[in-house]
Backbone bond lengths (Angstrom), bond angles and torsions (degrees), N, CA, C in turn:
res aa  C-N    CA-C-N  psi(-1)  N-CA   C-N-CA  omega(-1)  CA-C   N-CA-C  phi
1 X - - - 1.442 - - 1.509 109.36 -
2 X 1.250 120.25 141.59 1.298 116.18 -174.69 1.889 107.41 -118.24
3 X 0.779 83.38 150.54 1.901 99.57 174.33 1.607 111.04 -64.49
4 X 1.528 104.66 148.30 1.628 126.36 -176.15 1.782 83.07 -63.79
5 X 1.423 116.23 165.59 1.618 113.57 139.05 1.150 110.61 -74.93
6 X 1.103 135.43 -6.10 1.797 116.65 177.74 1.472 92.75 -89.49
7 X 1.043 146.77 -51.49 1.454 133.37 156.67 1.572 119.98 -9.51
8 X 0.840 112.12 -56.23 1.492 117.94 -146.94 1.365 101.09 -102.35
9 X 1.740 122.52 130.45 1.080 137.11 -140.41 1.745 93.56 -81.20
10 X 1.721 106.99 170.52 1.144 92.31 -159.88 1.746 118.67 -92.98
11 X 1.472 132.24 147.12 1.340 135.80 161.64 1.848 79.47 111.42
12 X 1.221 136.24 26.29 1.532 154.77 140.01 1.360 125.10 -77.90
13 X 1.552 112.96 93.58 1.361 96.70 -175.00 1.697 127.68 -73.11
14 X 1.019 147.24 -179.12 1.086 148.24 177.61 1.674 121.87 -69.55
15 X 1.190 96.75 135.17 1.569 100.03 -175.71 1.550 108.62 -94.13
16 X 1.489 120.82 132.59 1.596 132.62 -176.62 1.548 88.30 -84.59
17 X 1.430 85.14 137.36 1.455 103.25 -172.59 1.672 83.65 -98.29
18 X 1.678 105.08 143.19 1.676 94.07 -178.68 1.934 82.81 -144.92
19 X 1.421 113.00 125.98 1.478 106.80 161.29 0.931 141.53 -23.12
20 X 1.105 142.27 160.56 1.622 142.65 -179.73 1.677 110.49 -95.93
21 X 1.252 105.11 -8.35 1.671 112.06 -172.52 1.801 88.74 -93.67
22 X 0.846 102.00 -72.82 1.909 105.04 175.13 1.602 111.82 -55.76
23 X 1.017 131.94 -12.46 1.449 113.26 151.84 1.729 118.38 -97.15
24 X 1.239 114.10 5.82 1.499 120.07 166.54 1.624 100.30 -93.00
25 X 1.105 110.79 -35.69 1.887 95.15 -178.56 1.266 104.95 -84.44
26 X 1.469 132.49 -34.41 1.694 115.30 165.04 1.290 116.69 -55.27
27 X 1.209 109.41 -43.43 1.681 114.44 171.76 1.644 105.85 -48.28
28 X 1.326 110.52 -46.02 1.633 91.43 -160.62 2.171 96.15 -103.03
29 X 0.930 93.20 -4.89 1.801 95.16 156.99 1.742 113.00 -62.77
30 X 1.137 109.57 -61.10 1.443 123.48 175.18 1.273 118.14 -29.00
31 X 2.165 103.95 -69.27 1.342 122.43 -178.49 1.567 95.94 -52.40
32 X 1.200 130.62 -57.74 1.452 138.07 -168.63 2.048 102.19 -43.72
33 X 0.851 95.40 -58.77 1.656 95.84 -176.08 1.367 102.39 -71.36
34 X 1.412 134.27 -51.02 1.501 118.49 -170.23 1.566 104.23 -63.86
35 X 1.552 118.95 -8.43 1.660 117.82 -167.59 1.390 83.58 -85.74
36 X 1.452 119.84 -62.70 1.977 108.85 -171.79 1.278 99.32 -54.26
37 X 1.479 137.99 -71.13 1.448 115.70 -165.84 1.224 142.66 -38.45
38 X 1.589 112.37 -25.87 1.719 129.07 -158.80 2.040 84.58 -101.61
39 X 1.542 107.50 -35.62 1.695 94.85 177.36 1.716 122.31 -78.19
40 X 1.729 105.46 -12.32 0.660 93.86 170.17 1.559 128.71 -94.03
41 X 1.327 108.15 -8.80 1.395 131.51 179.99 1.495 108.73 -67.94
42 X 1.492 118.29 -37.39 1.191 133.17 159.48 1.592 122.92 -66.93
43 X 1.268 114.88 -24.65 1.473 114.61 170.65 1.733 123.00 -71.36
44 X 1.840 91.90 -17.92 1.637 93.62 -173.73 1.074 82.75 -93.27
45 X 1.797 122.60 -54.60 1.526 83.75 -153.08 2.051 120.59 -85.12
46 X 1.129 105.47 18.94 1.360 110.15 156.01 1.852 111.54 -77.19
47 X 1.219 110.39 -44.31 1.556 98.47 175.87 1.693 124.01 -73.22
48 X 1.382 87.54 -1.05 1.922 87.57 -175.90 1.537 102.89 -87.77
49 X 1.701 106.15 -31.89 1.179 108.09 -160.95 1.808 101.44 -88.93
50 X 1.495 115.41 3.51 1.533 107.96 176.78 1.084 97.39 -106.62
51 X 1.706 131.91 -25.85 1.366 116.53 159.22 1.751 140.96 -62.20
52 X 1.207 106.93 4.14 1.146 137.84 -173.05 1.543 106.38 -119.59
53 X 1.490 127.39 -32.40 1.420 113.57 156.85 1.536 102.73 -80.58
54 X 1.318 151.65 -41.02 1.093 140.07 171.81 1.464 119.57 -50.24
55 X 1.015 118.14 -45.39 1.606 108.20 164.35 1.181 109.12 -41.85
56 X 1.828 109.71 -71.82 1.286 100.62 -151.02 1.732 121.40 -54.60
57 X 1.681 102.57 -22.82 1.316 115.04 -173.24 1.770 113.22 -72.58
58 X 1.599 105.24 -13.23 1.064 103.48 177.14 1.519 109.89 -96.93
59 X 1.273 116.23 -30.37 1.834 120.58 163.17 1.243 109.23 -35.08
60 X 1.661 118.73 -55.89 1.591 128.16 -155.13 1.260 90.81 -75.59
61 X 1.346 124.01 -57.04 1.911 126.49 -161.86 1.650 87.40 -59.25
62 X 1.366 132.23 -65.53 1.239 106.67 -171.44 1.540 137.94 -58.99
63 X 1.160 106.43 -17.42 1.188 130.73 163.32 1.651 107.48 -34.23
64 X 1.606 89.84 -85.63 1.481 112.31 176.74 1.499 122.15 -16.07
65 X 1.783 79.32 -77.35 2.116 103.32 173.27 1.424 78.43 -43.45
66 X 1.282 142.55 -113.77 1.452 127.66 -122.26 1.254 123.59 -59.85
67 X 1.802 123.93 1.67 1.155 126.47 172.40 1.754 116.98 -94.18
68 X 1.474 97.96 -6.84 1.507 96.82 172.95 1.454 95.61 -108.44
69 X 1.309 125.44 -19.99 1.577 96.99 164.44 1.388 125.14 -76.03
70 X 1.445 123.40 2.51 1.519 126.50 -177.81 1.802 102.14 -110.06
71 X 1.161 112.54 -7.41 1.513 123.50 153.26 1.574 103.15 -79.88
72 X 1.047 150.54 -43.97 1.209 151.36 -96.59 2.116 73.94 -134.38
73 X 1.006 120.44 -49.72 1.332 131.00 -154.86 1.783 80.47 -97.28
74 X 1.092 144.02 -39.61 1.893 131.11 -177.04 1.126 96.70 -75.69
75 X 1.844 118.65 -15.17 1.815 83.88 174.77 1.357 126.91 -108.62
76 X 1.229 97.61 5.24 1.695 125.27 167.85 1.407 105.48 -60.83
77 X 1.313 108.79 -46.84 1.554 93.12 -177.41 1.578 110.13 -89.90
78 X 1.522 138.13 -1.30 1.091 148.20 149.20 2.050 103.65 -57.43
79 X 1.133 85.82 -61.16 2.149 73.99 175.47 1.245 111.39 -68.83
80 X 1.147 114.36 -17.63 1.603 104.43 179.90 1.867 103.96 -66.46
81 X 1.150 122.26 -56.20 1.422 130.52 154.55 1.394 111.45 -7.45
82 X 1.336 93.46 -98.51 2.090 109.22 -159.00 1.541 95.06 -83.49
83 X 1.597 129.74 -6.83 1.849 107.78 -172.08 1.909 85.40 -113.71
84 X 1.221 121.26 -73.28 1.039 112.83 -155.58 1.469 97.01 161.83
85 X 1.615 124.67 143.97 1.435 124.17 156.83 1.768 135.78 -7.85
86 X 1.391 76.05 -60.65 1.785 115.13 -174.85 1.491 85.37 -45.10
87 X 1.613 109.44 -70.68 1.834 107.17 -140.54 1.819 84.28 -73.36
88 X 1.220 136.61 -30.19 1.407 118.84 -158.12 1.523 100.48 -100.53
89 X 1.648 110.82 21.55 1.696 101.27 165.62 1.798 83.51 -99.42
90 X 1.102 146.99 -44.23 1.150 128.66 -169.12 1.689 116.48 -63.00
91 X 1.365 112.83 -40.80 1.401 110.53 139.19 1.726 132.56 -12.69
92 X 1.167 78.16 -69.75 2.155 90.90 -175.98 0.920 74.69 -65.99
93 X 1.385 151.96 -61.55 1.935 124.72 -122.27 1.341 109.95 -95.35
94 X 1.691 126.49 -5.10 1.253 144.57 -168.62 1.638 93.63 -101.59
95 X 1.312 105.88 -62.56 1.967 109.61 173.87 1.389 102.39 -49.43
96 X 1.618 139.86 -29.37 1.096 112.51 -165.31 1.269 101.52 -119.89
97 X 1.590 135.10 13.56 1.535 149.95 140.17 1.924 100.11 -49.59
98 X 1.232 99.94 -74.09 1.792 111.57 166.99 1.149 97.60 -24.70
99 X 1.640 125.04 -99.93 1.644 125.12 -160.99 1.293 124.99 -45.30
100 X 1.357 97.31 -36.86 2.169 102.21 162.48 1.367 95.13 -46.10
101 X 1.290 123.90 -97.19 1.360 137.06 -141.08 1.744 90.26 -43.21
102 X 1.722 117.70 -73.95 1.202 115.57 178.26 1.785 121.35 -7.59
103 X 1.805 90.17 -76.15 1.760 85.19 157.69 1.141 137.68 -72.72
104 X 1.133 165.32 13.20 1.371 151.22 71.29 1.369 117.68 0.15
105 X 1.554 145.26 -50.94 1.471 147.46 168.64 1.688 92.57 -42.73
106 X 1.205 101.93 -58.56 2.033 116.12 -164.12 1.564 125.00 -50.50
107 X 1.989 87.80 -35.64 1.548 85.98 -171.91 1.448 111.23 -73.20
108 X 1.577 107.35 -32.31 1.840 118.13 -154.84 1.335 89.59 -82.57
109 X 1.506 92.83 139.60 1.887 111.92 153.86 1.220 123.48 -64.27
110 X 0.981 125.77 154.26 1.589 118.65 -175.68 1.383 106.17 -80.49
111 X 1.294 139.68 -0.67 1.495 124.38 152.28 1.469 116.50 -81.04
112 X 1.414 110.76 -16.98 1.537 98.80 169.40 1.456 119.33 -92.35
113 X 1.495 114.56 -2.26 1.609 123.45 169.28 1.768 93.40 -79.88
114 X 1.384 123.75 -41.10 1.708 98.88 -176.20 1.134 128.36 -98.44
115 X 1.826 97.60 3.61 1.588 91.92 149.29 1.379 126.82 -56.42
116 X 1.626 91.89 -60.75 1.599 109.46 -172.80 1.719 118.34 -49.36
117 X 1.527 104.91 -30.89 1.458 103.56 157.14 1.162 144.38 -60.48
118 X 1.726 103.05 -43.60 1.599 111.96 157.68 1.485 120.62 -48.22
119 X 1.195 127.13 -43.10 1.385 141.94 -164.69 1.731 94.69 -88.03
120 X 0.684 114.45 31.91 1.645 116.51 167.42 1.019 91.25 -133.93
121 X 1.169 120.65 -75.53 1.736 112.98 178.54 0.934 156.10 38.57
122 X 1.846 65.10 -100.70 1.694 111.82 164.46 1.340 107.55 -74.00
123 X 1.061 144.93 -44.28 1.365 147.57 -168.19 1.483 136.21 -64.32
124 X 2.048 92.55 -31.67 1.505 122.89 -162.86 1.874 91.47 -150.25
125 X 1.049 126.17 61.82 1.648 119.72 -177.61 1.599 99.80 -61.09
126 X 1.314 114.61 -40.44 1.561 127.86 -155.07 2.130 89.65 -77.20
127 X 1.317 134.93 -72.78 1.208 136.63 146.38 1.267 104.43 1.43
128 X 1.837 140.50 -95.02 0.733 145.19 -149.45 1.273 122.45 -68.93
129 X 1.983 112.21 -25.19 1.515 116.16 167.99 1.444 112.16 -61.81
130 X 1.475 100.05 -55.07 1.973 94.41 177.81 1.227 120.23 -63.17
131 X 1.474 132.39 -0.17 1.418 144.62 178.48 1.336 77.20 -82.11
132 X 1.398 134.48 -76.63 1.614 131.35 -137.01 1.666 90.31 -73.80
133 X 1.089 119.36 -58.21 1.843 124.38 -169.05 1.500 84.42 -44.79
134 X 1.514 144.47 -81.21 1.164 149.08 -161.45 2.197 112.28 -35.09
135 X 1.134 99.16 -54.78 1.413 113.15 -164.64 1.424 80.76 -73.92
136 X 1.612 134.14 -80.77 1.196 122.95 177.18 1.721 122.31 -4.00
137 X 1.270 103.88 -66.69 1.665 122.47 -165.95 1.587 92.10 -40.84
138 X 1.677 97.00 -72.37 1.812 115.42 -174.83 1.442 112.85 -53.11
139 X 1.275 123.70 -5.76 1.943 117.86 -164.95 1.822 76.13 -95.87
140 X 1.653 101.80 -44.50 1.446 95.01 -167.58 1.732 133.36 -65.60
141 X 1.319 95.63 -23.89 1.782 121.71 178.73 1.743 90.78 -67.36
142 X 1.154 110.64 -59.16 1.563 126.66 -161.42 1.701 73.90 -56.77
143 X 1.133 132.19 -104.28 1.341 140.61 -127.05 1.743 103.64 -54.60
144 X 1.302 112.12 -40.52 1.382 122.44 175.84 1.567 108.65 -63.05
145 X 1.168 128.52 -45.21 1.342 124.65 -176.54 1.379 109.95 -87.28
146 X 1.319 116.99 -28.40 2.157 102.42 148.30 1.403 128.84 -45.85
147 X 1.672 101.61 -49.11 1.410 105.28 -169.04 1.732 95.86 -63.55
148 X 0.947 119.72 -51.54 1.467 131.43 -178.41 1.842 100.38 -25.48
149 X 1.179 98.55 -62.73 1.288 109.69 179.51 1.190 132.09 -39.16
150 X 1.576 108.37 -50.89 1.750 128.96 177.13 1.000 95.40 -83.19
151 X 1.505 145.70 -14.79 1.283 120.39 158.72 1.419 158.41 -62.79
152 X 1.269 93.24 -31.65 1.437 142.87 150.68 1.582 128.26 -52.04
153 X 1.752 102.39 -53.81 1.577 92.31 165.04 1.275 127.06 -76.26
């Protein structure tokens, strides 16, 4: 409630009397915007911080690939030994199929790897379910035959 100006002592300007219903909806206008800002503040920095596990996950995977293509190339020259030339050029050419692709993984950003995923997708939906059912199966074998493991010791 606000005061008359004849109330209010003098060189005091007058107080606007403003409802209590209209300062509950600015009030809850306010809360409303600081709620989108702080979710959205949280939306970046959740996407910075999965673009930053995606890198790193793509650093390590490439990693990998290039450590089985430099396995892939020591045993080439092991078949070259006990098989023959022949079998340890198919060797090299499989180790160095690996390090291609590897580089190719290296160059792309990881927004242009989930493009390129989307766009399969879309292209092959039916492809990409038995891709996911498939990897599923194996994440699940893998995880079950760990636990197996720690159970045991």
């Amino acid at each position: 409630m606000a005061s008359k100006k004849s109330d209010l002592p003098e060189g005091t300007d007058a107080v606007i009397d403003v409802p209590a219903e209209e300062a509950e909806k600015g009030a809850v206008t306010k809360a409303k915007e600081r709620i989108k800002d702080e979710a959205s503040n949280l939306k970046t920095q959740a996407t910075q911080q999965a673009r930053e596990y995606a890198t790193q996950g793509k650093d390590k995977a490439t990693g990998a690939i290039k450590d089985v293509s430099a396995a892939m190339d020591d045993a080439a020259k092991s078949v070259d030994e006990r098989l023959g030339e022949n079998y340890g050029e198919y060797a090299r050419m499989a180790a160095g199929a690996v390090s291609s692709f590897a580089e190719k993984i290296e160059a792309k950003d990881v927004d242009d790897m989930v493009r390129d995923v989307e766009n399969f997708v879309r292209r092959s939906p039916a492809i990409a379910i038995g891709i996911a059912a498939v990897a599923g199966f194996a994440i699940a074998r893998l995880v079950k035959s760990g636990l197996g493991d720690t159970d045991e010791a």
